[in-house]
Steps between C-alpha positions, in 0.01 A plus 500: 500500500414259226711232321417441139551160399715427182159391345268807536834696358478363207153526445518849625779567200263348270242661564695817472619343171138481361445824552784605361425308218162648452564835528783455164191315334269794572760736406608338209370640162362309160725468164332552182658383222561599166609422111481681207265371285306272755165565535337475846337077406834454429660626775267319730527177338888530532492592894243212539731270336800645676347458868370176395937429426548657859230282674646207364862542539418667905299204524799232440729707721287476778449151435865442529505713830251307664717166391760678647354590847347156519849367482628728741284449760595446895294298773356714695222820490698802280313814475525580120326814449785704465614283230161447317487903515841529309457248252105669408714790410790303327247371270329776418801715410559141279169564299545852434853451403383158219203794390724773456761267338216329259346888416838606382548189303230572305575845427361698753628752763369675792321812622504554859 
């Protein structure tokens, strides 16, 4: 009988975590968006300049996350995988949510 160390747990959770992650991400379906009136240049240059909103602000929180962990951290060899994993997923359910947000703002709404 084997003994699995604490360590190759967690790596085997993140792991599982992955592909749990990638399967939603495969699954997961594209938003179109629409206005009345827009025409498709416009539309474009509005979900340009809305991801470009989302990049930026995404970009600052994980800037303040990594300040964060740096502050946080132990002596000693952690295994942060798991962690890494969640916080991929944190922060891109963060950018979707500042593009839908920005989309709406200016007007449009979507078709799933």
């Amino acid at each position: 009988m084997r003994c699995h160390t604490p360590a190759i747990g967690a790596r085997i959770f993140a792991v599982a975590g992955l592909v749990l992650l990638a399967g939603c991400s495969f699954f997961s379906h594209r938003v179109t968006w629409t206005k009345s009136g827009a025409t498709e240049d416009q539309a474009q240059s509005d979900l340009a300049q809305c991801q470009e909103v989302a990049e930026t602000q995404t970009g600052v929180d994980q800037r303040i996350d990594q300040d964060i962990a740096a502050a946080n951290t132990t002596a000693g060899n952690i295994d942060t995988t798991t962690f890494d994993s969640m916080q991929a997923f944190h922060n891109e359910r963060r950018f979707k949510s500042v593009l839908e947000d920005c989309m709406a703002q200016l007007g449009y709404s979507k078709v799933e």
